[in-house]
Each structure stands twice: as structure tokens, then as C-alpha cells.
C-alpha positions in Angstrom: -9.0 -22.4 -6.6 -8.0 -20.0 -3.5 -9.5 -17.2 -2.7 -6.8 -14.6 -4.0 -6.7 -16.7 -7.2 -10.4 -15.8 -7.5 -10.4 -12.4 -6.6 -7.8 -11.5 -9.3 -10.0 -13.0 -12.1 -12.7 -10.4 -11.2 -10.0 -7.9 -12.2 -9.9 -5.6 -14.7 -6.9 -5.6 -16.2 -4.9 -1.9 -15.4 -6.0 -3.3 -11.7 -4.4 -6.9 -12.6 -1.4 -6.1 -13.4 -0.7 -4.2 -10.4 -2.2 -6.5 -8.1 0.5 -9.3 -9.8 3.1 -7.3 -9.2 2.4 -6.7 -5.9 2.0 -10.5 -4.7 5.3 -10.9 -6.7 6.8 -7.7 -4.3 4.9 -9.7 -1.1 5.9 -13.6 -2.7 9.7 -12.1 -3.2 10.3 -10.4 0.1 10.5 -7.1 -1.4 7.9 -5.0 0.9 10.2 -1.6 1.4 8.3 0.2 -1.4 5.0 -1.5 -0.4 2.6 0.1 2.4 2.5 -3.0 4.9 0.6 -2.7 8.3 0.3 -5.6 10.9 -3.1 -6.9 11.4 -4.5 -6.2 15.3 -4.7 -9.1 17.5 -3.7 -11.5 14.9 0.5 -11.9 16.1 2.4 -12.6 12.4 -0.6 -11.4 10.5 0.2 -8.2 8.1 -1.8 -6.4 5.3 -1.1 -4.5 2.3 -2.5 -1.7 0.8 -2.9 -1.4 -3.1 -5.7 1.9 -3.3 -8.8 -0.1 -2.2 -7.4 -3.3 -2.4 -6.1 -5.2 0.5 -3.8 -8.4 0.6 -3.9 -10.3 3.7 -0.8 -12.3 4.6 1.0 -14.2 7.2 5.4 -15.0 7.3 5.7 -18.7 7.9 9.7 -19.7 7.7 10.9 -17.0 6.1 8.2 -16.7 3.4 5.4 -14.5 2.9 2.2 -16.5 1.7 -0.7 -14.1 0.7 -4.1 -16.1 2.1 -6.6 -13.7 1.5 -7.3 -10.5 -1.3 -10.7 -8.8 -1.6 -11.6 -4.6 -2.0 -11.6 -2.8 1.3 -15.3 -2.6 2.2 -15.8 -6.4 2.2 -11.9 -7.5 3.4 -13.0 -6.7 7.4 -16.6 -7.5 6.9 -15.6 -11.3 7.0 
């Protein structure tokens, strides 16, 4: 299981069903409504921002693939 996998089962679920629909927005290509930030030193590295939740994710070919989800204390602790 990855590690955004097991971050969403931690969820509660008000907070899971916003954090599916915002890998769907990030997995679909649909990031104008979303607040997206590249990452510093890290060239083709971007977050999102979901309240205190950050996504971490990387365009390969096109595609958005999200590698990494965790609350915002512990996302830049790593």
C-alpha cells in the first residue's frame, strides 16, 4: 500500500471525501480551482493545499501522479 493510500484511511470521513476529490482534480488535470505551489529546489515537484493537508506530486508525461499526502506539521519534517 502507498503512502497516500495510507494516509487517507486515517481519515475521517467529511476529510475523505474532500481529499478524493482532490486527487481526482490533481489525477484528471483539473488544478485551476485547486491552490497548487511548486516545491523549492525540487524542478517538476508541486504541492497542493487542502486546509492542513498537503498532497505532494510530480508531472511525468503529461500526468500528474500524487507520491506523497500527510497533515502539514509532519509533510516537511520528512
Amino acid at each position: 500500500m502507498d503512502k497516500v493510500q495510507k494516509f487517507l484511511r486515517t481519515l475521517d470521513p467529511k476529510r475523505w471525501h474532500k481529499a478524493v476529490a482532490v486527487l481526482r482534480a490533481i489525477q484528471g488535470n483539473n488544478l485551476n480551482s485547486l491552490d497548487i505551489r511548486p516545491l523549492e529546489g525540487q524542478k517538476g515537484h508541486f504541492r497542493c493545499r487542502m486546509g492542513n493537508i498537503r498532497f505532494l506530486f510530480v508531472r511525468i508525461n503529461g500526468q500528474n501522479v500524487v507520491y506523497d499526502a500527510d497533515f502539514r506539521g509532519n509533510m516537511y519534517k520528512k
